[in-house]
C-alpha positions as CSV (number, residue, x, y, z in Angstrom):
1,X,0.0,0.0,0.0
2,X,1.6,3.5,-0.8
3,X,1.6,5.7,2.0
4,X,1.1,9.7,1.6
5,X,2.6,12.3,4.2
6,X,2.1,16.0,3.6
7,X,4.2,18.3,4.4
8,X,3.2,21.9,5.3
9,X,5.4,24.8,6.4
10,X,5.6,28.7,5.6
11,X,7.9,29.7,3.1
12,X,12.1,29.1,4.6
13,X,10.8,27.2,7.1
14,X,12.8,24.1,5.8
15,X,10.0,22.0,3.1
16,X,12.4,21.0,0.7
17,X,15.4,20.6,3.0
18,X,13.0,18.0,4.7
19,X,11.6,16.3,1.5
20,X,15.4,16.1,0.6
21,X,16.4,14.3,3.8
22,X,13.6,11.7,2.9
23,X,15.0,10.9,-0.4
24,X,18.4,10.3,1.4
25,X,17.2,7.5,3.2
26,X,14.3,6.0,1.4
27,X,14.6,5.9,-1.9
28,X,11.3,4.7,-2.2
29,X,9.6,8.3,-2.0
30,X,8.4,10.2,-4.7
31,X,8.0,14.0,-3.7
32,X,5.1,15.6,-5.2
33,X,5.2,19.5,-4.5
34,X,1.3,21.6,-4.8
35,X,3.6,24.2,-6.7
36,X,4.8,22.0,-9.8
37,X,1.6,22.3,-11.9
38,X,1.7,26.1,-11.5
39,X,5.1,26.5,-12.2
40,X,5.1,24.0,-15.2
41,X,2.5,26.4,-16.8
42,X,4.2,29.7,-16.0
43,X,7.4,28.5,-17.1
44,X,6.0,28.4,-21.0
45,X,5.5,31.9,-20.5
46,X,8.0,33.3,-18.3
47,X,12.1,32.8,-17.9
48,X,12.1,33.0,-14.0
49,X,9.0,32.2,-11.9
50,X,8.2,34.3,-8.9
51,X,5.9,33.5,-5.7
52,X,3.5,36.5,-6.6
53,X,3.1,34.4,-10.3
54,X,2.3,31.1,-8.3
55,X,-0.3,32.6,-5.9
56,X,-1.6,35.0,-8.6
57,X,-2.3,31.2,-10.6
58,X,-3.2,29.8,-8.0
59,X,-6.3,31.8,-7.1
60,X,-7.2,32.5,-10.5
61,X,-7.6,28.7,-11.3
62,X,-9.3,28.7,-7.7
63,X,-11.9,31.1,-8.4
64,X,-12.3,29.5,-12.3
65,X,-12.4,25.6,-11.4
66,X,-13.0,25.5,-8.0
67,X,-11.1,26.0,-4.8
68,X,-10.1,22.2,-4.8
69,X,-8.9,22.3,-8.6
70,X,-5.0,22.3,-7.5
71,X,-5.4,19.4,-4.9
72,X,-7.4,17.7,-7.9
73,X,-4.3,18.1,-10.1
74,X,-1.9,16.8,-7.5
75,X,-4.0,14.0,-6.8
76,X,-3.7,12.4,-10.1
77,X,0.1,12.0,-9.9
78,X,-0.3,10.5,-6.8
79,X,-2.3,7.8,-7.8
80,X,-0.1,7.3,-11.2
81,X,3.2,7.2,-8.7
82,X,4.8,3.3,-8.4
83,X,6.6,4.7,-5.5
84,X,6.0,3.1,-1.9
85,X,6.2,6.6,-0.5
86,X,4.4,10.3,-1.6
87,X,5.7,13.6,0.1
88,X,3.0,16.1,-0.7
89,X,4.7,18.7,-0.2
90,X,3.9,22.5,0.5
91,X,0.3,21.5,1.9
92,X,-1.2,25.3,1.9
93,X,-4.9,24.9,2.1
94,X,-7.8,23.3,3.4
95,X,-8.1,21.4,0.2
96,X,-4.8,20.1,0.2
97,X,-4.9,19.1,3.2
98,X,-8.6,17.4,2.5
99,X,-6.2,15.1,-0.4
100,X,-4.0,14.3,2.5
101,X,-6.7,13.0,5.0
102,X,-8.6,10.8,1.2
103,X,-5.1,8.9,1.2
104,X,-5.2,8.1,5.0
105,X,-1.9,10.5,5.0
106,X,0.2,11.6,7.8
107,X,1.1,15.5,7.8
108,X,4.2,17.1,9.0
109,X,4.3,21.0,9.8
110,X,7.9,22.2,9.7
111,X,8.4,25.9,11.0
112,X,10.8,28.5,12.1
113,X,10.8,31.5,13.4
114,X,9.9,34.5,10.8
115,X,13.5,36.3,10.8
116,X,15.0,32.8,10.3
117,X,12.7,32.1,7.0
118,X,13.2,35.5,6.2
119,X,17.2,35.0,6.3
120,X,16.7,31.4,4.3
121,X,15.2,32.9,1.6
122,X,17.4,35.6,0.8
123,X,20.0,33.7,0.9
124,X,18.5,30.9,-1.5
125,X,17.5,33.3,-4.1
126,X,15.1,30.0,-5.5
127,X,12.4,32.5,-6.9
128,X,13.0,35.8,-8.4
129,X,11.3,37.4,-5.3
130,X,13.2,35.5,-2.8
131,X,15.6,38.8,-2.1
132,X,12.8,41.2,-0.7
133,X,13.1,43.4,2.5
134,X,11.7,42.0,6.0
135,X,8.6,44.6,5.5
136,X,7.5,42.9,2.3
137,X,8.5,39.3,3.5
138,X,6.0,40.0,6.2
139,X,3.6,41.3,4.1
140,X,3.4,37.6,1.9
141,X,2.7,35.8,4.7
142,X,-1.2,37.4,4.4
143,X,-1.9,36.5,1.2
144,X,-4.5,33.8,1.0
145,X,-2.1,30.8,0.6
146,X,0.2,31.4,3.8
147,X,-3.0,32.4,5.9
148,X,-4.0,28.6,7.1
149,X,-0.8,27.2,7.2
150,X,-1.2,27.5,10.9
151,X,-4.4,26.9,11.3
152,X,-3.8,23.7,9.4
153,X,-0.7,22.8,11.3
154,X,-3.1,22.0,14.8
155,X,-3.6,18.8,12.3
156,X,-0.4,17.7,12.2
157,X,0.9,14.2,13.3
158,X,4.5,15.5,12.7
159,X,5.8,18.8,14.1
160,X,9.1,20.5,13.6
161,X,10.6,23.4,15.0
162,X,13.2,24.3,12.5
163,X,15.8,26.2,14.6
164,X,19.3,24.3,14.8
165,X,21.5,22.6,12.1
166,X,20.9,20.4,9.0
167,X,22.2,17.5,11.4
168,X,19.2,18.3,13.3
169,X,16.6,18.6,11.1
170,X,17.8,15.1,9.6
171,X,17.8,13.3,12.6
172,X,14.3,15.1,13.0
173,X,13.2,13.2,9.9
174,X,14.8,9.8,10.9
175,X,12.5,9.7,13.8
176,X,9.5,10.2,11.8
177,X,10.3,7.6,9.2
178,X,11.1,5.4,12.2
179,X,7.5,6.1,13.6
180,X,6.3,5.3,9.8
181,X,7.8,2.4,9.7
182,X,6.6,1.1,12.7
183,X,3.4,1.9,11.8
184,X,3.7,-0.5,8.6
């Protein structure tokens, strides 16, 4: 049976770093992020995809299709994955997190202080606005796609607090793919 975990953070607070660690030691898992459909599209159009272009999708195809159309998209590559394992990862919304709970999924909410994330992102420079002040990093985290992420995270089986070293946040994950593989 393929098991599905969801992972949910704010943006730095350590997703991919996590979803990376997994791959490490199970190569088994397939990481599925909510983001790849809307960047796939944008990138026909546009050299370097921003945030503000993902969210700006994002709700357009929301209020279009339906506020579940993205979790719908996501869905199907999950049931068309051979692998044993499925990170979902960057679980945003209600309706992601309503995919999750259809494939009996486990979620884990990853976090870190907001200067921390902040700092991260700068200094990855993933998306072109990665390198913004404090003010306007402040300011994302009210748009409609960060606002549950919290609220979301009181759901979590999983939680990390995302403060110390890579070392930590890998041992982190090794104890929750012990627990998963207790679990069967």
């Amino acid at each position: 049976m393929k098991k599905v975990l969801g992972v949910l953070g704010e943006n730095g607070a350590g997703k991919d770093t996590l979803c990376n660690f997994f791959k490490k030691h199970l190569p088994s898992v397939e990481v599925l992020k909510f983001s790849y459909p809307l960047t796939e599209a944008l990138e026909v159009f546009l050299d370097r995809v921003a945030r503000d272009d993902q969210q700006w999708l994002a709700q357009n195809l929301r209020e279009r299709y339906g506020k579940d159309i993205i979790a719908k998209g996501v869905e199907k590559r999950v049931d068309q994955s051979e692998k044993k394992i499925v990170l979902l990862n960057g679980v945003r919304v209600w309706d992601d997190y309503l995919l999750l709970k259809r494939k009996e999924g486990n979620l884990i909410y990853i976090t870190a202080k907001k200067e921390t994330r902040w700092k991260r992102l700068r200094e990855r420079g993933e998306k072109k606005d990665d390198r913004v002040s404090f003010e306007e990093f402040l300011k994302k985290e009210d748009y409609p796609t960060e606002r549950e992420i919290p609220k979301i995270g009181k759901e979590a089986h999983f939680f990390i607090e995302n403060k110390g070293s890579f070392d930590d946040l890998e041992e982190e994950v090794l104890k929750i793919i012990k627990k998963i593989n207790e679990e069967g």
